[in-house]
N, CA, C and O atoms as a GROMACS GRO file, in nm:
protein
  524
    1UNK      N    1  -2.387  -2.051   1.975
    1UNK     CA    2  -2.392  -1.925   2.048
    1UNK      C    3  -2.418  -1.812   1.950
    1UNK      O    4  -2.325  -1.801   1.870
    2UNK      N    5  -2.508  -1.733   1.933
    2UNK     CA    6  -2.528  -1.605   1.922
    2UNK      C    7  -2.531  -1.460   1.930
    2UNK      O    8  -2.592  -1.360   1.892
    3UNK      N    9  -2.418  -1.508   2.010
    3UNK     CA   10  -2.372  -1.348   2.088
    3UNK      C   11  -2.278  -1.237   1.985
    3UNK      O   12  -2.252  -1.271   1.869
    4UNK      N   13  -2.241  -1.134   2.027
    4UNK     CA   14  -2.188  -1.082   1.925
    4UNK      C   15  -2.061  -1.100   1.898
    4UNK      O   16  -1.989  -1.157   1.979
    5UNK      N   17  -2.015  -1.055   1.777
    5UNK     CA   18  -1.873  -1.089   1.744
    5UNK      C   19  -1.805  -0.919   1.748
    5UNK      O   20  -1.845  -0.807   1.716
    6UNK      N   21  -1.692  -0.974   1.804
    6UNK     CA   22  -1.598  -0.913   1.873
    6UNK      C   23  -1.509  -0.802   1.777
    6UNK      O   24  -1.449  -0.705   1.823
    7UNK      N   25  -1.513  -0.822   1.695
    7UNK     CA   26  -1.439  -0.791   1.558
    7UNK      C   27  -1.271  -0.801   1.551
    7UNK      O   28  -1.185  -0.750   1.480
    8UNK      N   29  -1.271  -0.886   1.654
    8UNK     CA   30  -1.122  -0.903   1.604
    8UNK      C   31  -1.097  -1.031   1.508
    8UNK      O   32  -1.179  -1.120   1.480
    9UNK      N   33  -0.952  -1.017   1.461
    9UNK     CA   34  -0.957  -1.116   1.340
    9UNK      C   35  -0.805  -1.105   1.361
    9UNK      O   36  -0.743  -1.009   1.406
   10UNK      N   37  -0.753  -1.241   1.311
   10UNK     CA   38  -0.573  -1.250   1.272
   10UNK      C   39  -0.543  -1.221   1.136
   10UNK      O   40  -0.425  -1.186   1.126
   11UNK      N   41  -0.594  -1.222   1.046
   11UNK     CA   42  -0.573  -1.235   0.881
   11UNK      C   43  -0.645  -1.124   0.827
   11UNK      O   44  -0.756  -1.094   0.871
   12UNK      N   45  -0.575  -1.045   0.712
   12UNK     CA   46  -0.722  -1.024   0.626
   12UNK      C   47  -0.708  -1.035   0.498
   12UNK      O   48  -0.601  -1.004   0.447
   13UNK      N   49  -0.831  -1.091   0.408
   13UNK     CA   50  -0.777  -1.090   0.252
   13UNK      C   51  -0.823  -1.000   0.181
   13UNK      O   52  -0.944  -0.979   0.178
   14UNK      N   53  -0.727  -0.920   0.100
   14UNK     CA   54  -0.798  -0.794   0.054
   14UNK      C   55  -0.776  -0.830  -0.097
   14UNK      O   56  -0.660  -0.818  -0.138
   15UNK      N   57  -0.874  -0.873  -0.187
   15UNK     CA   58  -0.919  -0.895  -0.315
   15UNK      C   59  -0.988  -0.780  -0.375
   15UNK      O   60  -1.090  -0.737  -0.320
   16UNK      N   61  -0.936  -0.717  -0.499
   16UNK     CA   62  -0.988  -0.638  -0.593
   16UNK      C   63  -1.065  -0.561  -0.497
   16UNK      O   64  -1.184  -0.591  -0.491
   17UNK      N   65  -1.018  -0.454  -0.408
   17UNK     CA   66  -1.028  -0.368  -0.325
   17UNK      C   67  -1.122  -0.251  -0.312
   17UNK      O   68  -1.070  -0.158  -0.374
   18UNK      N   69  -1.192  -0.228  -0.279
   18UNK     CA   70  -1.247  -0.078  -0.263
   18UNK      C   71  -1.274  -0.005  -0.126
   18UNK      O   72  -1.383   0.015  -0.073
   19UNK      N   73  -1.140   0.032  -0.078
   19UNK     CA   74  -1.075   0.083   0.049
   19UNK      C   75  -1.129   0.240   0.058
   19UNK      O   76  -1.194   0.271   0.158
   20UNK      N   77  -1.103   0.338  -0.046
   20UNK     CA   78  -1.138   0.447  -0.039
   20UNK      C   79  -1.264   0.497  -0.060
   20UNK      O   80  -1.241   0.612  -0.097
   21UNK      N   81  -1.386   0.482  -0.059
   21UNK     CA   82  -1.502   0.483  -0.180
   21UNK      C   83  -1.513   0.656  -0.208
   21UNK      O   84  -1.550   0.701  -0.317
   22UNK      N   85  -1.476   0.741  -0.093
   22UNK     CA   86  -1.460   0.851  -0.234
   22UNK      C   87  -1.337   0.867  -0.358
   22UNK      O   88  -1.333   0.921  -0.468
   23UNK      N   89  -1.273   0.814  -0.302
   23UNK     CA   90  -1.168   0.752  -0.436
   23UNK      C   91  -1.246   0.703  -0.543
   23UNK      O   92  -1.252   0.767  -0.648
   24UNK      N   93  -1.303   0.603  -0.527
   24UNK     CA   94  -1.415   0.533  -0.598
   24UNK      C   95  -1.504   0.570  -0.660
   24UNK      O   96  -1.543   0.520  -0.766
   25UNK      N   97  -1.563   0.687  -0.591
   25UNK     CA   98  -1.642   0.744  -0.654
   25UNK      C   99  -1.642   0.838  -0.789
   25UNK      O  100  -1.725   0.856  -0.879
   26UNK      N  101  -1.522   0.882  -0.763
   26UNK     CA  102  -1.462   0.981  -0.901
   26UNK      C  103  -1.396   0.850  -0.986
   26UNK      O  104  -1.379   0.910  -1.092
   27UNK      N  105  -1.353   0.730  -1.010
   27UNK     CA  106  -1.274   0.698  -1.051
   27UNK      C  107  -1.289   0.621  -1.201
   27UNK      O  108  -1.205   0.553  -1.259
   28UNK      N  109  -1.454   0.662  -1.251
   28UNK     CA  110  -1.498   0.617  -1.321
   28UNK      C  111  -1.572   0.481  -1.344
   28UNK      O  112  -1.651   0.465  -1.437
   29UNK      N  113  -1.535   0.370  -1.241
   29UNK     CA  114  -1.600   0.256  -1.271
   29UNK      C  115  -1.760   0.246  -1.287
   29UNK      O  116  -1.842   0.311  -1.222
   30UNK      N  117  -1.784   0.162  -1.376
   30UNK     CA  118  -1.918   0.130  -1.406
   30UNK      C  119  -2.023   0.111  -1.307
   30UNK      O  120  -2.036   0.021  -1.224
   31UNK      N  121  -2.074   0.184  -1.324
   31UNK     CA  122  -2.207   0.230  -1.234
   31UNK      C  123  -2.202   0.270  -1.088
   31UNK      O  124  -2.300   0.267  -1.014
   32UNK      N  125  -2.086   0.306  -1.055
   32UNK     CA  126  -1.992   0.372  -0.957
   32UNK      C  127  -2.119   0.401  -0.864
   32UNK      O  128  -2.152   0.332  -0.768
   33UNK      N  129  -2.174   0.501  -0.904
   33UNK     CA  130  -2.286   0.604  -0.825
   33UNK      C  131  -2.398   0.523  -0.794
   33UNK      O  132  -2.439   0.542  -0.680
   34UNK      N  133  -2.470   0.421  -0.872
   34UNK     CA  134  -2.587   0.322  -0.840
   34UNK      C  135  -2.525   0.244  -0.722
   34UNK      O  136  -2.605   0.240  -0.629
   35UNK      N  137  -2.410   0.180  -0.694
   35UNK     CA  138  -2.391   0.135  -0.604
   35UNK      C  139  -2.346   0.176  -0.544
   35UNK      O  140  -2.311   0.091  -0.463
   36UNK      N  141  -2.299   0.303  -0.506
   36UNK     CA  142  -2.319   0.367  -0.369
   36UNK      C  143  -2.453   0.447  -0.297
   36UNK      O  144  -2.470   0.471  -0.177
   37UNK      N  145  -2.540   0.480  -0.410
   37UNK     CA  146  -2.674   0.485  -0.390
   37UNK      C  147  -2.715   0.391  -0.305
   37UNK      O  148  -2.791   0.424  -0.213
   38UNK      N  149  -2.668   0.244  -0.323
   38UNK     CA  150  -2.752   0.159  -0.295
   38UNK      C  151  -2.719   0.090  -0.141
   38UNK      O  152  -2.785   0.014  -0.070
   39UNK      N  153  -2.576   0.159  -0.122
   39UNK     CA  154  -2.466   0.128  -0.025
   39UNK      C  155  -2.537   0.259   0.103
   39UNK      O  156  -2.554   0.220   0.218
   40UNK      N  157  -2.570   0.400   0.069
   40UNK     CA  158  -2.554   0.542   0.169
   40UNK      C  159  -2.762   0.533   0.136
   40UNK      O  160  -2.834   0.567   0.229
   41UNK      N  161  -2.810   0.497   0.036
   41UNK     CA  162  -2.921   0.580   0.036
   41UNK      C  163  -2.936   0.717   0.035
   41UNK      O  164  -2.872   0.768  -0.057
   42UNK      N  165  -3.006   0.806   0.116
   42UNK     CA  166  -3.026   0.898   0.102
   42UNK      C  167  -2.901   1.007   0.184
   42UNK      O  168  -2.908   1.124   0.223
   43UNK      N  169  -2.814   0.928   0.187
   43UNK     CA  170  -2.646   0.986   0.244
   43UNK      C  171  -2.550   0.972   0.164
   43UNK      O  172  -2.434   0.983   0.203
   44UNK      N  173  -2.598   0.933  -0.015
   44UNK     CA  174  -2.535   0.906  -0.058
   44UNK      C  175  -2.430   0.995  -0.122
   44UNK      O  176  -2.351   0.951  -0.205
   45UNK      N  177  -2.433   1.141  -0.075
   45UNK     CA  178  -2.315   1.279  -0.113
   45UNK      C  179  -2.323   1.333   0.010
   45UNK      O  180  -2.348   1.451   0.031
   46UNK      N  181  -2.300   1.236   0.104
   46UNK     CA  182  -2.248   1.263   0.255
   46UNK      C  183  -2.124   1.246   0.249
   46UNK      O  184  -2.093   1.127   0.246
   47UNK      N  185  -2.025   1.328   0.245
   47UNK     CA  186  -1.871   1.282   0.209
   47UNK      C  187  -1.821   1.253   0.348
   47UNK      O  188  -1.728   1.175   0.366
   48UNK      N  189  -1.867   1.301   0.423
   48UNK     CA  190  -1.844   1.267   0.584
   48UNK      C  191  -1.846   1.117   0.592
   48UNK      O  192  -1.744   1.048   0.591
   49UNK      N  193  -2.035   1.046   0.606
   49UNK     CA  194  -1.998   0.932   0.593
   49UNK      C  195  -1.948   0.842   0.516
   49UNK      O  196  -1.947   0.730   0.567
   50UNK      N  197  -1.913   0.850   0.427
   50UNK     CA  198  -1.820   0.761   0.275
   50UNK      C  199  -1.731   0.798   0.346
   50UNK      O  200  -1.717   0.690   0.404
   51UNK      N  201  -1.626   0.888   0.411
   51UNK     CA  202  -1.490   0.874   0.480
   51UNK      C  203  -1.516   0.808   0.570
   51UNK      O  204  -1.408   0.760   0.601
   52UNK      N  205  -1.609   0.761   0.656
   52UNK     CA  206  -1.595   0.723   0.797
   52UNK      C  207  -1.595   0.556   0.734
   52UNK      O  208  -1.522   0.473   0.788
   53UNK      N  209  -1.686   0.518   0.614
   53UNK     CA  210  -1.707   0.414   0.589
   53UNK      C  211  -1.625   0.318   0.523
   53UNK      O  212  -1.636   0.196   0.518
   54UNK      N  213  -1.515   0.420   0.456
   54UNK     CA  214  -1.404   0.402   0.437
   54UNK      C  215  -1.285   0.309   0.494
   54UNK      O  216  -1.228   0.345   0.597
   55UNK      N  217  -1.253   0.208   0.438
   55UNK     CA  218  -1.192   0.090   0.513
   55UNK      C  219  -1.037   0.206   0.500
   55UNK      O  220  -1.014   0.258   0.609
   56UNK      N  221  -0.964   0.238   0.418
   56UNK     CA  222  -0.842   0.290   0.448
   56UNK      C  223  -0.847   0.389   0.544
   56UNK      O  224  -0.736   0.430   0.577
   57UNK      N  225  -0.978   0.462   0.620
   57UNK     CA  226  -0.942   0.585   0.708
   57UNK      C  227  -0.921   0.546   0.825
   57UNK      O  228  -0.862   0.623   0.900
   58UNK      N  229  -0.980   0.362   0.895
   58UNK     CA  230  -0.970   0.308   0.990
   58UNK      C  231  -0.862   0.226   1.038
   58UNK      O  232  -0.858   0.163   1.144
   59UNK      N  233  -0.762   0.235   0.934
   59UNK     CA  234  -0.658   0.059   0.980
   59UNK      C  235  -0.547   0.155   1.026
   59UNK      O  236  -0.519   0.263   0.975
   60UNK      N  237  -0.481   0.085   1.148
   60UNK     CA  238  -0.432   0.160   1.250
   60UNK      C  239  -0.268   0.029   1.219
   60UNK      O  240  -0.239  -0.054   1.133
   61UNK      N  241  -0.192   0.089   1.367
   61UNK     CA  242  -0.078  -0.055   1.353
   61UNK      C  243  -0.106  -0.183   1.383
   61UNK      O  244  -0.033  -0.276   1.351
   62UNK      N  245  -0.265  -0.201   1.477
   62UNK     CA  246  -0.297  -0.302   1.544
   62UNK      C  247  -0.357  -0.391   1.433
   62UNK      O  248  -0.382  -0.509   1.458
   63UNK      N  249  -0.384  -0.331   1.298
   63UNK     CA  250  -0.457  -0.415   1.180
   63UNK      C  251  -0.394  -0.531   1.124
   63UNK      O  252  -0.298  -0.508   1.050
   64UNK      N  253  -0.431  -0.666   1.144
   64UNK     CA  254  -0.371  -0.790   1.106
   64UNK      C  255  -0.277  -0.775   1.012
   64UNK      O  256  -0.290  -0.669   0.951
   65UNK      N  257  -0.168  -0.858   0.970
   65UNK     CA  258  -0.145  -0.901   0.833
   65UNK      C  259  -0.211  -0.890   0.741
   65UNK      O  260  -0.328  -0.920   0.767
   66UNK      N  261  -0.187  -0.849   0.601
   66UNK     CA  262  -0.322  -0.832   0.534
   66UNK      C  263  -0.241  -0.901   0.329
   66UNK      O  264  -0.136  -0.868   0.275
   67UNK      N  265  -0.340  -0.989   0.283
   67UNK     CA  266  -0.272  -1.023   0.185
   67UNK      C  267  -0.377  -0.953   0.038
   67UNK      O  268  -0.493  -0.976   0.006
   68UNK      N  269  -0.303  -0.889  -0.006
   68UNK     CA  270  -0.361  -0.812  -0.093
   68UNK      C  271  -0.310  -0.817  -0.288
   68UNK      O  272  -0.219  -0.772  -0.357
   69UNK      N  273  -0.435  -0.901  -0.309
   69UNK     CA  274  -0.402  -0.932  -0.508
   69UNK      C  275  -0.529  -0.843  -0.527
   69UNK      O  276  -0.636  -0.823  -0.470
   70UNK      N  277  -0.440  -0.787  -0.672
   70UNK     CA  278  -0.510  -0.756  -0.747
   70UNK      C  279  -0.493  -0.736  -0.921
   70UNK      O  280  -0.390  -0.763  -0.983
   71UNK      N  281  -0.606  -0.688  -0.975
   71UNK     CA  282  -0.524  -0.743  -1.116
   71UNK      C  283  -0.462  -0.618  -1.176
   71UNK      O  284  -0.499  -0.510  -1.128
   72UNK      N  285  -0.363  -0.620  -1.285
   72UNK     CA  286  -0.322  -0.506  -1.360
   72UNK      C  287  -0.419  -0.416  -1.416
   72UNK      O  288  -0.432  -0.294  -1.411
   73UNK      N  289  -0.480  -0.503  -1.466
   73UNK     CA  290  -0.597  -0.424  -1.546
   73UNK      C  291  -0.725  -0.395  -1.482
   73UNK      O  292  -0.827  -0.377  -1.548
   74UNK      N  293  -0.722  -0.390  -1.356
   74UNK     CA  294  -0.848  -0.357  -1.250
   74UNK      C  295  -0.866  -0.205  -1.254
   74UNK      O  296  -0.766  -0.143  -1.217
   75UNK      N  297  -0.948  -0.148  -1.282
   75UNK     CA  298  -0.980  -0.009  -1.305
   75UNK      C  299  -0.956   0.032  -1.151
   75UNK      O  300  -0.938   0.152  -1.130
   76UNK      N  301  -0.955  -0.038  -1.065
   76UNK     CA  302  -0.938  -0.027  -0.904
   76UNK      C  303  -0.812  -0.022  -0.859
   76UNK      O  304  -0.779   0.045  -0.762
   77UNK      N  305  -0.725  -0.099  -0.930
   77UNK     CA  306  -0.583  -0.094  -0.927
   77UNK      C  307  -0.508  -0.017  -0.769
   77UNK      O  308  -0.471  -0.071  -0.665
   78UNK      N  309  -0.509   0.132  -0.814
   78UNK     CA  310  -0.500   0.240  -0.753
   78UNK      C  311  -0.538   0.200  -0.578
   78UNK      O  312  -0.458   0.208  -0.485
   79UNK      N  313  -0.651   0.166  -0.572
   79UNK     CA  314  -0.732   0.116  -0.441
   79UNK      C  315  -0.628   0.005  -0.344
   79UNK      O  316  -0.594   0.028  -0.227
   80UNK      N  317  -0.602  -0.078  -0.398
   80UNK     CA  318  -0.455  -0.180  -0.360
   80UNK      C  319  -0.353  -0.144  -0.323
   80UNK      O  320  -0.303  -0.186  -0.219
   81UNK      N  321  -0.296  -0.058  -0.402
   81UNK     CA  322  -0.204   0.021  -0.448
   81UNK      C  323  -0.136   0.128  -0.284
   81UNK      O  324  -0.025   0.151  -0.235
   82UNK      N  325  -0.284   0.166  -0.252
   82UNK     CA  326  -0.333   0.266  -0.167
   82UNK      C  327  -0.370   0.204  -0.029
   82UNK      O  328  -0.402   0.297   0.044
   83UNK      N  329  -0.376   0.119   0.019
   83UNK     CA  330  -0.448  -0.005   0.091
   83UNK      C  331  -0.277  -0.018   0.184
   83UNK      O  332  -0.242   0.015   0.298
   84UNK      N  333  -0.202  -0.084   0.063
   84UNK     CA  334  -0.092  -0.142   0.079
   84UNK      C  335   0.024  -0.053   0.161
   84UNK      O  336   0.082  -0.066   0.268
   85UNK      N  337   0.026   0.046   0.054
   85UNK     CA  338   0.064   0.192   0.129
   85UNK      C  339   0.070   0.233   0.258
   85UNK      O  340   0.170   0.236   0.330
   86UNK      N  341  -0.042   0.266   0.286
   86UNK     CA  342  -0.096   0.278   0.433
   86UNK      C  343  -0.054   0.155   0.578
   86UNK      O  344   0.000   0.161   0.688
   87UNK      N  345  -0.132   0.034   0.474
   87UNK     CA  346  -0.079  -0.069   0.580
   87UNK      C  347   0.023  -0.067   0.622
   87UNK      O  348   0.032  -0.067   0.745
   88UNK      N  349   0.136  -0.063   0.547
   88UNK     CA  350   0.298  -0.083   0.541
   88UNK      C  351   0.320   0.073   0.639
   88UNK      O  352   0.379   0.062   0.747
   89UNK      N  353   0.280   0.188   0.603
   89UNK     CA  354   0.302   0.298   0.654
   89UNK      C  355   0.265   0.277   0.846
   89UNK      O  356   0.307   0.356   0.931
   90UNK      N  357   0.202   0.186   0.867
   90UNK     CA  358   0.202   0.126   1.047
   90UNK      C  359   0.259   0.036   1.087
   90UNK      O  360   0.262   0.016   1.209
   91UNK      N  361   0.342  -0.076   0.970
   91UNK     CA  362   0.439  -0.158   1.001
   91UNK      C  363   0.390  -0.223   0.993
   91UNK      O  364   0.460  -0.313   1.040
   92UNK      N  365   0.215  -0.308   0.936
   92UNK     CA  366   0.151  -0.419   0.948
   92UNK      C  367   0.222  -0.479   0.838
   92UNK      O  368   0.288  -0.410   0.761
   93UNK      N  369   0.211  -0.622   0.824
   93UNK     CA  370   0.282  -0.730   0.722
   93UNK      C  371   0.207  -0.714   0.618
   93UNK      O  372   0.092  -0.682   0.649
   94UNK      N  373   0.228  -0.726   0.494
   94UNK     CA  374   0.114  -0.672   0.361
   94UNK      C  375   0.234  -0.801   0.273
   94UNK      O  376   0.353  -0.787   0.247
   95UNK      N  377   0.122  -0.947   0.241
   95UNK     CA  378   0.164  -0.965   0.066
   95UNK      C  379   0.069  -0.931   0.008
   95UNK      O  380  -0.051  -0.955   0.017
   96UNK      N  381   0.169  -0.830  -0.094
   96UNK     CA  382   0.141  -0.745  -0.198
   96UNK      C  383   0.122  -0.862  -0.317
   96UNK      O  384   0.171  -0.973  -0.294
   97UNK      N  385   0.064  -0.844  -0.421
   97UNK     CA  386   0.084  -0.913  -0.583
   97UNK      C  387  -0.019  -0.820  -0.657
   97UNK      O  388  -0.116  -0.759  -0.612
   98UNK      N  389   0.040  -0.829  -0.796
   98UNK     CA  390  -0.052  -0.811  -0.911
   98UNK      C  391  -0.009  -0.886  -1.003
   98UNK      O  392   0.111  -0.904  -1.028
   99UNK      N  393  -0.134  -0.953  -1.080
   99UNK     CA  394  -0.146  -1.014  -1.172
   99UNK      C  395  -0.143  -0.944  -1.271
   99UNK      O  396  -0.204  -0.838  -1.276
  100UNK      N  397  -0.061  -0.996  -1.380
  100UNK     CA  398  -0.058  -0.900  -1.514
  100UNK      C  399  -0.204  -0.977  -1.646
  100UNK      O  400  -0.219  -1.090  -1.692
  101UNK      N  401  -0.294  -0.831  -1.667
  101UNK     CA  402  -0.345  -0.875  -1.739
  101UNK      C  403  -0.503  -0.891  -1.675
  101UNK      O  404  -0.606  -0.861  -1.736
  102UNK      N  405  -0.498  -0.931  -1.576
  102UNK     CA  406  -0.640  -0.923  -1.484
  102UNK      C  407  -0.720  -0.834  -1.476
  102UNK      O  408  -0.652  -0.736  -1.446
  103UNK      N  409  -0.871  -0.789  -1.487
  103UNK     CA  410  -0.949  -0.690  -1.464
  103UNK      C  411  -1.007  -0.737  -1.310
  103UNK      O  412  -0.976  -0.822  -1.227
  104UNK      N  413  -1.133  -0.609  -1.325
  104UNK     CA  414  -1.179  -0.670  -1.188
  104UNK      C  415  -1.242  -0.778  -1.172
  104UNK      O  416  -1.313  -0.805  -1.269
  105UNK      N  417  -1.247  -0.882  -1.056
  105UNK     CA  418  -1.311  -0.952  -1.054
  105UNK      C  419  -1.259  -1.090  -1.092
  105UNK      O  420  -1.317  -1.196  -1.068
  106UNK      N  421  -1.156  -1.076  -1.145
  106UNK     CA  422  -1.062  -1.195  -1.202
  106UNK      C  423  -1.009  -1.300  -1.091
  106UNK      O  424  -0.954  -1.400  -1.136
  107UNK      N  425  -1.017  -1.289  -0.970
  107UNK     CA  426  -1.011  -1.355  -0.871
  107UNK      C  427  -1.149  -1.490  -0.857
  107UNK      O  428  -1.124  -1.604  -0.815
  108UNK      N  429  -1.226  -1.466  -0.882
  108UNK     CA  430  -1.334  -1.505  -0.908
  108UNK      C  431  -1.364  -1.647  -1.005
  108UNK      O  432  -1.445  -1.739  -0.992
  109UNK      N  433  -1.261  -1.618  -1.102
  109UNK     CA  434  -1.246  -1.704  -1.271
  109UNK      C  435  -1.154  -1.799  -1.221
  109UNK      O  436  -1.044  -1.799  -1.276
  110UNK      N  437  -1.184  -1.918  -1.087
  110UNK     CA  438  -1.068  -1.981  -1.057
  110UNK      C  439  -1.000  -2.068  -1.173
  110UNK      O  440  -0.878  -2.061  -1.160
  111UNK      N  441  -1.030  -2.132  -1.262
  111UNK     CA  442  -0.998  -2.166  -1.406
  111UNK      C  443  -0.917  -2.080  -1.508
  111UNK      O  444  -0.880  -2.110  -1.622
  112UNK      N  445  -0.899  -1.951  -1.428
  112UNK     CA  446  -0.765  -1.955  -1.484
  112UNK      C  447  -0.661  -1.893  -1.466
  112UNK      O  448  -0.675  -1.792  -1.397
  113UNK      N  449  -0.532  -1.919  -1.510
  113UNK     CA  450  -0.424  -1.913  -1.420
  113UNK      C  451  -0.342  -1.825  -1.350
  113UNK      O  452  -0.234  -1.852  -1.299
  114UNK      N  453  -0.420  -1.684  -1.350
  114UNK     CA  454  -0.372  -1.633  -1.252
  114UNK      C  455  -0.488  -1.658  -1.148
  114UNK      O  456  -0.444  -1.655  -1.034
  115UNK      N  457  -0.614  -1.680  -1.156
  115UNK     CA  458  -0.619  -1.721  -1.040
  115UNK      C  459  -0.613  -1.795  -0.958
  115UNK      O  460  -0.647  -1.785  -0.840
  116UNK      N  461  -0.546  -1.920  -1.044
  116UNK     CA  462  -0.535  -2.064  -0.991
  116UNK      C  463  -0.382  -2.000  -0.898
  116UNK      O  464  -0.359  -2.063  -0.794
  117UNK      N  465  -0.312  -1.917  -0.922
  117UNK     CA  466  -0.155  -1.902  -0.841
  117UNK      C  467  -0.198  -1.844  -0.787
  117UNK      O  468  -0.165  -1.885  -0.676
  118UNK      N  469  -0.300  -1.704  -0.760
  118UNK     CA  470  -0.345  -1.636  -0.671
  118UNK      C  471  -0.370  -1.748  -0.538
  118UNK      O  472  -0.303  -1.771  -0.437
  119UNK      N  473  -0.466  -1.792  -0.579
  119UNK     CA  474  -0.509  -1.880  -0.443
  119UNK      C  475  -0.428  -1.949  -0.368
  119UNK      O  476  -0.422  -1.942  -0.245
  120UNK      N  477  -0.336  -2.050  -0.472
  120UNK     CA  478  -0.215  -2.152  -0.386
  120UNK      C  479  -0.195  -2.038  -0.300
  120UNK      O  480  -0.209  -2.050  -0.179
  121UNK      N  481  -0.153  -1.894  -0.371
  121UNK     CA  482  -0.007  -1.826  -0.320
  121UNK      C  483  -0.109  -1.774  -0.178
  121UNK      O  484  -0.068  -1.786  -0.063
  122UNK      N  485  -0.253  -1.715  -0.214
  122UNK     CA  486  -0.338  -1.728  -0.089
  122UNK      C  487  -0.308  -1.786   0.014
  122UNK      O  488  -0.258  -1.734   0.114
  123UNK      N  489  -0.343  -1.927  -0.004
  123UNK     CA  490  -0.382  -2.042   0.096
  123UNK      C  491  -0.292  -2.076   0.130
  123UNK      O  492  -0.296  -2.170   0.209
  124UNK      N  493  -0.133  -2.007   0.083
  124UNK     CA  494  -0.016  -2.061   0.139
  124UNK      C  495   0.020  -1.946   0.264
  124UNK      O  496   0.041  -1.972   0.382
  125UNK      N  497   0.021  -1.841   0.213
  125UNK     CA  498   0.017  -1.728   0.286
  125UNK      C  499  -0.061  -1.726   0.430
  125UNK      O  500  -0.010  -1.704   0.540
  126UNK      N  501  -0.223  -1.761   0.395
  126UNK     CA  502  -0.305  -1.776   0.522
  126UNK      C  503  -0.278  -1.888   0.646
  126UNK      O  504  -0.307  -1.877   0.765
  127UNK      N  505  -0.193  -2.028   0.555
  127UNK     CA  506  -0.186  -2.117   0.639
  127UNK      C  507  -0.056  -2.100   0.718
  127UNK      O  508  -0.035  -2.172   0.816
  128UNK      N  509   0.034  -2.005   0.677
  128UNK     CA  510   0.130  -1.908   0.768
  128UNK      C  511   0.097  -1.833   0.888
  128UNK      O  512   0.130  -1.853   1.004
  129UNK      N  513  -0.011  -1.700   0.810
  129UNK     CA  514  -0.075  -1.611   0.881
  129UNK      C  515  -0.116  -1.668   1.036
  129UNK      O  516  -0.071  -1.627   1.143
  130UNK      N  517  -0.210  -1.773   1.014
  130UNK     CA  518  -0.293  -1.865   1.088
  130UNK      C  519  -0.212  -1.950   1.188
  130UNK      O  520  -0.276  -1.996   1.283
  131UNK      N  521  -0.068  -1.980   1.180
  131UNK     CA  522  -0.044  -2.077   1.230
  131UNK      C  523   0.062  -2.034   1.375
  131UNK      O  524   0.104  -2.122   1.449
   0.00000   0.00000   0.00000
C-alpha cells in the first residue's frame, strides 16, 4: 500500500540531536551554515522558517516516549540537553544518557564501547517502549 503515512509513531530515538537549528546555527559546528543552506535554500536566514522547522518548537504532551543519547563531547550536547528538558516539561517519558568522552556521531562507531551499551541500553528500552 502506498497511501500516506499518518505520522503517528509510539517511540522516538533521539541520537546526537539537532532539535533547535537556530540554536545550531550560532553554535559553531562545522560547516553549520552549508548545511542549512542546503536544508532552507534560498530561506536559508528565514528565522521564521528554521523555528517552524524546528523539532523542539513542535513536541507537545501527546509526543511518544522519547530515548535520547548523546555524547559528552558532542559540540551539540546542549541540543539533548534541551530536547530532554522540554519533553519532561509535558510529562512525556525521556531515557536520558550521556556517554562520557563521545563526540558527534559516536553512535555510529558500533565497535566501540560506548556504543556497543548505547544500543543494548537502546534496544532494551525500545523493546519496552514497543511492547
Amino acid at each position: 500500500d502506498s497511501g500516506p503515512v499518518d505520522g503517528s509513531f509510539a517511540a522516538s530515538l533521539l541520537l546526537n540531536g539537532v532539535f533547535d537549528i537556530e540554536k545550531v546555527c550560532d553554535s559553531g559546528f562545522p560547516q553549520v551554515h552549508l548545511m542549512i543552506k542546503s536544508f532552507f535554500g534560498d530561506n536559508a536566514d528565514d528565522k521564521d522558517e528554521i523555528r517552524a522547522a524546528s523539532t523542539i518548537n513542535s513536541v507537545n504532551k501527546k509526543h511518544p516516549p522519547a530515548f535520547i543519547a548523546v555524547g559528552t563531547k558532542d559540540q551539540l550536547l546542549g541540543e539533548s540537553k534541551s530536547m530532554r528538558e522540554v519533553l519532561g516539561g509535558f510529562g512525556v517519558d525521556v531515557d536520558y544518557s550521556e556517554y562520557e568522552g563521545s563526540g558527534h556521531g559516536w553512535f555510529n562507531f558500533f565497535w566501540t564501547d560506548n556504543a556497543k551499551a548505547a544500543h543494548t541500553r537502546m534496544l532494551d528500552w525500545l523493546g519496552k517502549a514497543l511492547a
